[in-house]
C-alpha positions in Angstrom: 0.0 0.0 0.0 1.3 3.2 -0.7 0.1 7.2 -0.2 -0.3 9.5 -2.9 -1.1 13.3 -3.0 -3.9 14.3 -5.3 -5.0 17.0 -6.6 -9.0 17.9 -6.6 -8.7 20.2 -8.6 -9.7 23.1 -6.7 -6.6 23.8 -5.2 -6.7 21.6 -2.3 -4.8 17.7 -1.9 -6.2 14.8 -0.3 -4.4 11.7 0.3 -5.4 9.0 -2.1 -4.5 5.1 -0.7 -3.7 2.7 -3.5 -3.4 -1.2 -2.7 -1.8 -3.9 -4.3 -4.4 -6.0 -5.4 -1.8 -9.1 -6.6 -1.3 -9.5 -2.8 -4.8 -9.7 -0.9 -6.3 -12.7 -0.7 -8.9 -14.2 -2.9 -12.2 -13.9 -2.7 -12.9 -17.3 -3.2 -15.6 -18.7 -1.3 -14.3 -22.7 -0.9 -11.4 -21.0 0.2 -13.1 -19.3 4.0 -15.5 -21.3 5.5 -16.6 -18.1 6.7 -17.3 -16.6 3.8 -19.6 -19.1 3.1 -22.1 -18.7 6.2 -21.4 -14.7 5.0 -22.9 -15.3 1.8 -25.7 -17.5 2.7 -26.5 -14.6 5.5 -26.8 -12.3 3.2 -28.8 -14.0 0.9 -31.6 -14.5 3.5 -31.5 -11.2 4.3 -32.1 -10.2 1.4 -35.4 -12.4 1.1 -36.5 -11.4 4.5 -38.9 -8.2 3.3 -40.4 -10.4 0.8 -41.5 -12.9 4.0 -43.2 -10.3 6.2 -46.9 -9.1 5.8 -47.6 -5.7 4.9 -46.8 -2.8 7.2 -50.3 -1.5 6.7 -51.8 -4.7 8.4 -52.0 -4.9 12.3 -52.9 -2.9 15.4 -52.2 1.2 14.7 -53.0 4.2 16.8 -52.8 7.8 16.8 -49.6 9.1 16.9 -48.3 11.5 19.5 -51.0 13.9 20.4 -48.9 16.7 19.7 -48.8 16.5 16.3 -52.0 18.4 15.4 -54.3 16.1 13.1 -54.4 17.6 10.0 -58.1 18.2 8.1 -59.0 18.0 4.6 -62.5 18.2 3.0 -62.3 15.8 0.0 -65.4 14.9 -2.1 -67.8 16.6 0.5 -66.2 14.8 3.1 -63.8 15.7 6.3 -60.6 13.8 6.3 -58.5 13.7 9.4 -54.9 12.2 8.6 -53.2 11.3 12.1 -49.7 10.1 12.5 -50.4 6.3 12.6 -48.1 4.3 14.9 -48.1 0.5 14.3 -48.2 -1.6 17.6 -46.1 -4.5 18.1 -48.1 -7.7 19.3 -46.4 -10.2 21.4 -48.9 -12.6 22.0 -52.2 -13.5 20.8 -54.6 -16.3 22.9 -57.9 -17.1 21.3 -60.3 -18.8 24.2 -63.2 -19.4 25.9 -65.1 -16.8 28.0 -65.1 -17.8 31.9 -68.9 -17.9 32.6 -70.1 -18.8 29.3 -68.8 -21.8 26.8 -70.6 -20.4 24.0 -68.6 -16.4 24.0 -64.8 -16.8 23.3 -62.2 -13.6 23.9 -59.4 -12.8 21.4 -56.7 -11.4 23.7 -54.0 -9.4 22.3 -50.4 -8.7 24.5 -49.0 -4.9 23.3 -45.4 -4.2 23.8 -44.9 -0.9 26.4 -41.7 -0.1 23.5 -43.2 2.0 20.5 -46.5 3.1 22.1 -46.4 6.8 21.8 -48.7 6.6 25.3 -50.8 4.2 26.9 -53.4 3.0 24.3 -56.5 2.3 25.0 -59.3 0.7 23.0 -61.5 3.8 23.7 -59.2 5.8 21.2 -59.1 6.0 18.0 -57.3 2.8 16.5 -57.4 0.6 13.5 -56.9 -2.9 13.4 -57.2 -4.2 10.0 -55.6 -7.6 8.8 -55.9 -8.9 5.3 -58.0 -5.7 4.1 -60.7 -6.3 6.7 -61.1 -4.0 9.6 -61.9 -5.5 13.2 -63.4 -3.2 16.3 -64.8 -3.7 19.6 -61.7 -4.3 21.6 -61.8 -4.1 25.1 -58.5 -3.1 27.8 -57.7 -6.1 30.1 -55.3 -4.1 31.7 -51.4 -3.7 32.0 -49.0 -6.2 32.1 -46.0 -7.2 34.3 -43.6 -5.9 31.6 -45.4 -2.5 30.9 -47.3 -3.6 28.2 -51.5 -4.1 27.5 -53.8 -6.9 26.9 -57.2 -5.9 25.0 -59.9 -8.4 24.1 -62.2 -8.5 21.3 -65.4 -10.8 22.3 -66.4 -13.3 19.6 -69.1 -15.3 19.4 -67.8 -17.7 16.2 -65.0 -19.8 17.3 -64.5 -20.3 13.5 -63.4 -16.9 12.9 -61.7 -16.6 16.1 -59.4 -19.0 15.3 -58.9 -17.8 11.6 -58.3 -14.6 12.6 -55.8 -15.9 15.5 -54.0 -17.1 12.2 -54.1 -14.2 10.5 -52.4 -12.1 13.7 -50.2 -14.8 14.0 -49.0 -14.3 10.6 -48.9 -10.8 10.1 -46.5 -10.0 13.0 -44.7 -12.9 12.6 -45.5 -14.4 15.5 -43.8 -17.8 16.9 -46.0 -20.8 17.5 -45.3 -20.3 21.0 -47.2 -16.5 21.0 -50.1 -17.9 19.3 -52.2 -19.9 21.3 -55.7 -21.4 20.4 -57.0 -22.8 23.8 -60.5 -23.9 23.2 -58.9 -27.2 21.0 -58.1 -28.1 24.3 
């Protein structure tokens, strides 16, 4: 390796570093088995964004409230556009209500770490998965680690459990977060 002035051309020098090529090692992958893992890393990396659901599917509220909504009036309607702030899930449980075998609850676990505040169901929020939008969602309170459990009630243990599936799949939850208790 060896240093060289150059000129920039507008009056000033830097100092360019040229390296002898002949003499570094080659590149050659059943040379390292390092390089290997490296290159098989980076290849599922690069598939990775083509695995996850779309960002606009899951649980979102309202940004921070100090960010002032903005209004529009668009074909003789009002249009509020909030900040939206995706919620991370870490847990779903689909199961039956307490008192009453024929009512099932959807319960949700939110992470405490991206909530611009505490959210609650009472807000304004949208949960939408696979184009359709769900409501109804009540607080079961806070958890141990910060976080919040909602519940949406259900009545069709069908569509519980698909849409346990679909939560399950659009956060990328493990087997172990999603839990269907009423095959029990």
């Amino acid at each position: 390796m060896k240093a060289n002035k150059k000129d920039a051309g507008n009056g000033s020098y830097g100092i360019c570093r040229v390296i002898d090529a002949s003499r570094s090692p080659s590149p050659d992958p059943s040379r390292s088995p390092n390089m290997k893992t490296l290159i098989l890393a980076l290849a599922f990396a690069s598939a990775v964004p083509f695995l996850r659901a779309s960002e606009t599917e899951g649980l979102f509220v309202a940004g921070d409230e100090r960010n002032i909504p903005k209004y529009e009036l668009k074909d003789g309607e009002f249009v509020l556009r909030f900040k939206a702030v995706r919620l991370n899930l870490t847990r779903a449980v689909f199961r039956f209500d307490t008192e009453d075998k024929t009512r099932y609850w959807l319960e949700i676990d939110i992470e405490k770490a991206g909530a611009p505040r505490n959210p609650d169901p009472g807000d304004f929020y949208l949960f939408r998965i696979e184009g359709q939008d769900y409501g109804g969602f009540s607080t079961r309170g806070q958890l141990k680690d910060g976080g919040w459990r909602w519940a949406l009630g259900m009545t069709d243990a069908v569509a519980g459990r698909t849409l346990l599936a679909k939560i399950g799949k659009a956060y990328g939850l493990h087997a172990t977060q999603v839990h269907d208790q009423t095959k029990q």
